[in-house]
C-alpha positions in Angstrom: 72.9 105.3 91.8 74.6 104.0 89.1 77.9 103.1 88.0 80.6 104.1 85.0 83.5 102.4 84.5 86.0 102.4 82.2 87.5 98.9 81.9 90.3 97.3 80.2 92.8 100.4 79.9 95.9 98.9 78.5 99.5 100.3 79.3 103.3 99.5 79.0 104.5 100.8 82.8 108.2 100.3 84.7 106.5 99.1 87.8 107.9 96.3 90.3 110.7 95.5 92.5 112.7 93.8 90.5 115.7 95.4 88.6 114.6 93.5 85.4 110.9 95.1 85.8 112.1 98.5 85.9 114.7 98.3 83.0 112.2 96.1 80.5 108.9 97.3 81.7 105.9 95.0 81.6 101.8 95.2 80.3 98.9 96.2 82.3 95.2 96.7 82.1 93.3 99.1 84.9 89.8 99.1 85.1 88.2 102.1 87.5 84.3 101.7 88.4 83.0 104.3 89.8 79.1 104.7 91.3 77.7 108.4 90.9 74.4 109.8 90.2 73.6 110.3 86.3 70.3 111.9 86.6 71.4 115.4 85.2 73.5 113.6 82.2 71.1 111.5 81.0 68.5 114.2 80.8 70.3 116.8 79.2 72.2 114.5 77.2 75.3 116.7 78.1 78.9 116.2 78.4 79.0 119.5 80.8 76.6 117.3 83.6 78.2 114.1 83.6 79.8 113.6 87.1 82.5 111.5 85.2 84.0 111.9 82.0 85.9 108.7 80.8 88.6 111.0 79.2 90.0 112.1 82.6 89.7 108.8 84.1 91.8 107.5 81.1 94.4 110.4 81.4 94.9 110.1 85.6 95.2 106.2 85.0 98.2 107.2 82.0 100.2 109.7 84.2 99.8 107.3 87.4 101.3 104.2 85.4 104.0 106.8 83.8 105.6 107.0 87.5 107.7 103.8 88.4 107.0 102.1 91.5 107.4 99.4 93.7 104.2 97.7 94.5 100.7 97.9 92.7 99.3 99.3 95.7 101.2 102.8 95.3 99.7 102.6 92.0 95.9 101.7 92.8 96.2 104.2 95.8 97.3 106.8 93.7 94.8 106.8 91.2 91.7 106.7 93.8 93.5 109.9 95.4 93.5 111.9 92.4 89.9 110.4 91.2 88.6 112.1 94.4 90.6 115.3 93.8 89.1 115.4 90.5 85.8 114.0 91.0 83.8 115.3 94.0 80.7 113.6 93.6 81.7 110.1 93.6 79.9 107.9 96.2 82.4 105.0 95.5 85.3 104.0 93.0 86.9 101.0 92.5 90.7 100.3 91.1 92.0 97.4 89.6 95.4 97.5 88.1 96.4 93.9 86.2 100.4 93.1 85.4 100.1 91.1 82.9 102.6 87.7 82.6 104.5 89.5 85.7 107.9 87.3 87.0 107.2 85.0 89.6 110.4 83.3 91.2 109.9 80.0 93.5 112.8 79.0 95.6 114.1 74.7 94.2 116.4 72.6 96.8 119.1 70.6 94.9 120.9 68.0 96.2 123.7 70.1 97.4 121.1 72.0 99.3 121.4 74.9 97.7 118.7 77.2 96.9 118.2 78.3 93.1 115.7 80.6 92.0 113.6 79.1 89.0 111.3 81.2 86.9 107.4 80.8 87.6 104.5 81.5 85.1 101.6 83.6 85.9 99.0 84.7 84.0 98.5 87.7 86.1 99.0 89.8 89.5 96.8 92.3 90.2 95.5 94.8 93.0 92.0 96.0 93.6 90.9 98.3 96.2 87.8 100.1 97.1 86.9 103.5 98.6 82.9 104.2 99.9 83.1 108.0 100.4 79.3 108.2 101.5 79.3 108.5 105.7 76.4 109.8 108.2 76.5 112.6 109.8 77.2 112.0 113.2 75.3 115.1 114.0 71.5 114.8 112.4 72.0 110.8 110.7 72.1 112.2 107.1 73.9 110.8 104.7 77.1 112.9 103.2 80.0 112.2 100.9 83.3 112.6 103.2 86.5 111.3 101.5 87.8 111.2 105.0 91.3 113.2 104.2 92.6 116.5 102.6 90.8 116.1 99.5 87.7 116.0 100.9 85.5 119.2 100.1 85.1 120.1 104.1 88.8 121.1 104.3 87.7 123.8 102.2 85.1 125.1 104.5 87.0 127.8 107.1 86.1 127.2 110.7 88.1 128.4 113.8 90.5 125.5 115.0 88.8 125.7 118.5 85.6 125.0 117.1 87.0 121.9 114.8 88.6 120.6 118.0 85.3 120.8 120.2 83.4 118.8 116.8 86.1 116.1 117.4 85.6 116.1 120.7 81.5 116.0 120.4 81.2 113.5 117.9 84.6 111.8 117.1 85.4 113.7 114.1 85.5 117.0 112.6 83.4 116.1 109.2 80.0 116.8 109.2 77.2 117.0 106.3 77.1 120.3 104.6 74.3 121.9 106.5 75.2 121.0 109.9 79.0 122.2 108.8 77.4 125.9 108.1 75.7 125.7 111.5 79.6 125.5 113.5 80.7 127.8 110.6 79.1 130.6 111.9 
């Protein structure tokens, strides 16, 4: 396997919970790694059988930081949901998204024993989180890619509700590899 990232994306978002944040805005850098298979791509020397295509990364990273939020974690979450949406081969991607110089406020005792906020410095705060969409097939031991929610390309596949309830049942979830799905399909 081997990995394509696209590191060091630079962006002016509204992001943060403070008031100042949302009204001023603030700099950021994502990187997105992702680890895929490049055997077709590098043989054909096509942009039609790369698995990734940095362009799309780069645009799902720019309308994800164009939506305000709270934490960076919305953020990171949201972009590994719409990288598996839009990139079905993926056996793992990884998010970081870096506020650069972001406020930082410590609490200072006076004398009178009250409590003043005081400006910190930081160079940055950032959020990284990782996503392995390869699992085994509890059914024959293969190894599949699940993304273990509604983007994943088994919620696509129409079986009977009874027959999803008795996979659960059998072997603790309802995802299977490909071939053993098309066995319960029917």
């Amino acid at each position: 396997m081997a990995l394509i990232a696209l590191e060091g994306m630079k962006f002016y978002a509204f992001h943060g919970v403070y008031e100042a944040e949302r009204v001023l805005g603030n700099d950021y850098t994502v990187d997105v790694i992702v680890e895929t298979g490049i055997a077709a791509a590098s043989a054909s020397d096509s942009l039609n059988d790369a698995i990734i295509n940095y362009e799309t990364v780069f645009q799902i990273c720019l309308v994800e930081m164009s939506k305000p939020r709270n934490l960076l974690e919305a953020v990171v979450g949201s972009i590994i949901r719409n990288m598996k949406v839009q990139f079905p081969f993926m056996k793992s991607v990884r998010v970081r998204v870096r506020k650069l110089n972001p406020p930082v406020y410590g609490r200072l005792m006076q004398e009178s024993r009250t409590a003043h906020a005081v400006p910190g410095q930081a160079e940055s705060a950032w959020v990284e989180d990782e996503v392995s969409l390869v699992s085994k097939c509890p059914r024959c031991k293969v190894d599949f890619l699940c993304y273990k929610d509604d983007t994943c390309w088994c919620k696509t596949i129409s079986i009977h509700p009874a027959t999803l309830e008795n996979l659960k049942r059998q072997f603790g979830t309802s995802c299977l590899c490909s071939d053993c799905m098309k066995l319960y399909k029917g």
